[in-house]
LOLUM-846130 format. One record per residue (C-alpha): z, x, y; chain; residue number from 1; residue in three letters. Coordinates in steps of 0.05 Angstrom, whole numbers. Each point is the difference from the previous one (the first is absolute). Example, Ala and Ser with C-alpha at 12.3 -4.5 7.8 and 13.67 -1.06 7.14 Angstrom:
2
NODE     up   east  north loro loti zase
NODE    156    246    -90    A    1  ALA
NODE    -13     27     69    A    2  SER
//
This chain:
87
NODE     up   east  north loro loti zase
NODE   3239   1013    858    A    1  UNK
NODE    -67    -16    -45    A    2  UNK
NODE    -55      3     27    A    3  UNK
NODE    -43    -70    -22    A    4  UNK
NODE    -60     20    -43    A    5  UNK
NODE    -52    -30     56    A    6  UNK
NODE     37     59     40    A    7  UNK
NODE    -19     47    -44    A    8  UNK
NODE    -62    -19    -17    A    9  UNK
NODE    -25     -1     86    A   10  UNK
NODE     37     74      4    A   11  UNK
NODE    -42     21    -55    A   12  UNK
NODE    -68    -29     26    A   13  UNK
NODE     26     33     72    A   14  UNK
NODE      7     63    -30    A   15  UNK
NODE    -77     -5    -47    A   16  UNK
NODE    -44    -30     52    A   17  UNK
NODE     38      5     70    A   18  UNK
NODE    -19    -72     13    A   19  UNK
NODE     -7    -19     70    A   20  UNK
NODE     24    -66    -18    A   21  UNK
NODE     37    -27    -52    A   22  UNK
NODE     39    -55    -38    A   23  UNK
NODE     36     -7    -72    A   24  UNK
NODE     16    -75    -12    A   25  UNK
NODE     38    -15    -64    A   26  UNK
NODE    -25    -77    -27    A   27  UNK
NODE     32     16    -64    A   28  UNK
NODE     40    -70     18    A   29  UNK
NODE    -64    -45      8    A   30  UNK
NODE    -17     24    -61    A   31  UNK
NODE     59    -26    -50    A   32  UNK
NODE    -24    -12    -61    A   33  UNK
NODE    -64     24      6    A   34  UNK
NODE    -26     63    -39    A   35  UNK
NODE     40     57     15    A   36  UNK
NODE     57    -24     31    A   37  UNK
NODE     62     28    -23    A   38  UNK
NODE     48    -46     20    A   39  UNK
NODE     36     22     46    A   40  UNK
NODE    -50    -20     66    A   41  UNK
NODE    -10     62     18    A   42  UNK
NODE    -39     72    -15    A   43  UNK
NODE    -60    -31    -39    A   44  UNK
NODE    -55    -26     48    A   45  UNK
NODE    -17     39     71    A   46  UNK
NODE    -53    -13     47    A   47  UNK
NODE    -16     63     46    A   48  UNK
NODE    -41      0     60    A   49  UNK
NODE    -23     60     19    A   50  UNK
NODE    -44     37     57    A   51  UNK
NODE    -17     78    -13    A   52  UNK
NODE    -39     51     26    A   53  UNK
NODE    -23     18    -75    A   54  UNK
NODE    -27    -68    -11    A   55  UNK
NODE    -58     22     52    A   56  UNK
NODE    -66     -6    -36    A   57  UNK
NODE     22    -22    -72    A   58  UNK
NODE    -17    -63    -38    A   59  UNK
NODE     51    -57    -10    A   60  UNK
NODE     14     26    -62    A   61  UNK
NODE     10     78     23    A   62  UNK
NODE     55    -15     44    A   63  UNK
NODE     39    -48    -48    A   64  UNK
NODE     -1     50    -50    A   65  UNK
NODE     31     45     48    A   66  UNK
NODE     52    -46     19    A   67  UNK
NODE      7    -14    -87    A   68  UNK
NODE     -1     78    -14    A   69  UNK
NODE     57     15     54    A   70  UNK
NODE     47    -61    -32    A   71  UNK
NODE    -22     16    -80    A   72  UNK
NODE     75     19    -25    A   73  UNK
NODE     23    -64     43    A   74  UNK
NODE    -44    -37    -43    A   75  UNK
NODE     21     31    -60    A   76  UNK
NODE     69     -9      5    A   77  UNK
NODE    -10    -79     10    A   78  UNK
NODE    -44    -21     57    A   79  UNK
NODE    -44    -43    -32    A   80  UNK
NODE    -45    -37     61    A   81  UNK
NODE    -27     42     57    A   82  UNK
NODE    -36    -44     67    A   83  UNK
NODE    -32     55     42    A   84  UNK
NODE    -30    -18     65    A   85  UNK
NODE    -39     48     42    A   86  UNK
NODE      9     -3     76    A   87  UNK
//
């Protein structure tokens, strides 16, 4: 069984930041045609909400590039849009 790259991508932030609470959408579908998009629907365009202890007294910024540095060889291999949101 394959695991989906959203999967991947929340065991990866679980195992980084030890989020209290989080989510890995994959919109790569709404996004069809649209820069990026590969094609297929799927594995290009992720929205991640996200709570963490680490995010405690940083700027905006700080904690998304957190969330970017943790996910950097998901975007290298192909993920091409990135929707954080900050609990």
């Amino acid at each position: 069984m394959t695991t989906s790259l959203a999967d991947q991508m929340a065991q990866r932030l679980r195992d980084v930041l030890h989020p209290d609470q989080l989510e890995v959408i994959d919109e790569s579908g709404q996004h069809a045609g649209h820069a990026g998009a590969n094609g297929t629907g799927a594995g290009t365009h992720f929205r991640v909400r996200i709570a963490c202890a680490q995010f405690g007294g940083r700027s905006r910024v700080a904690r998304h590039r957190l969330v970017y540095d943790a996910l950097q060889d998901f975007i290298e291999r192909g993920v091409h849009a990135l929707a954080i949101e900050v609990l």
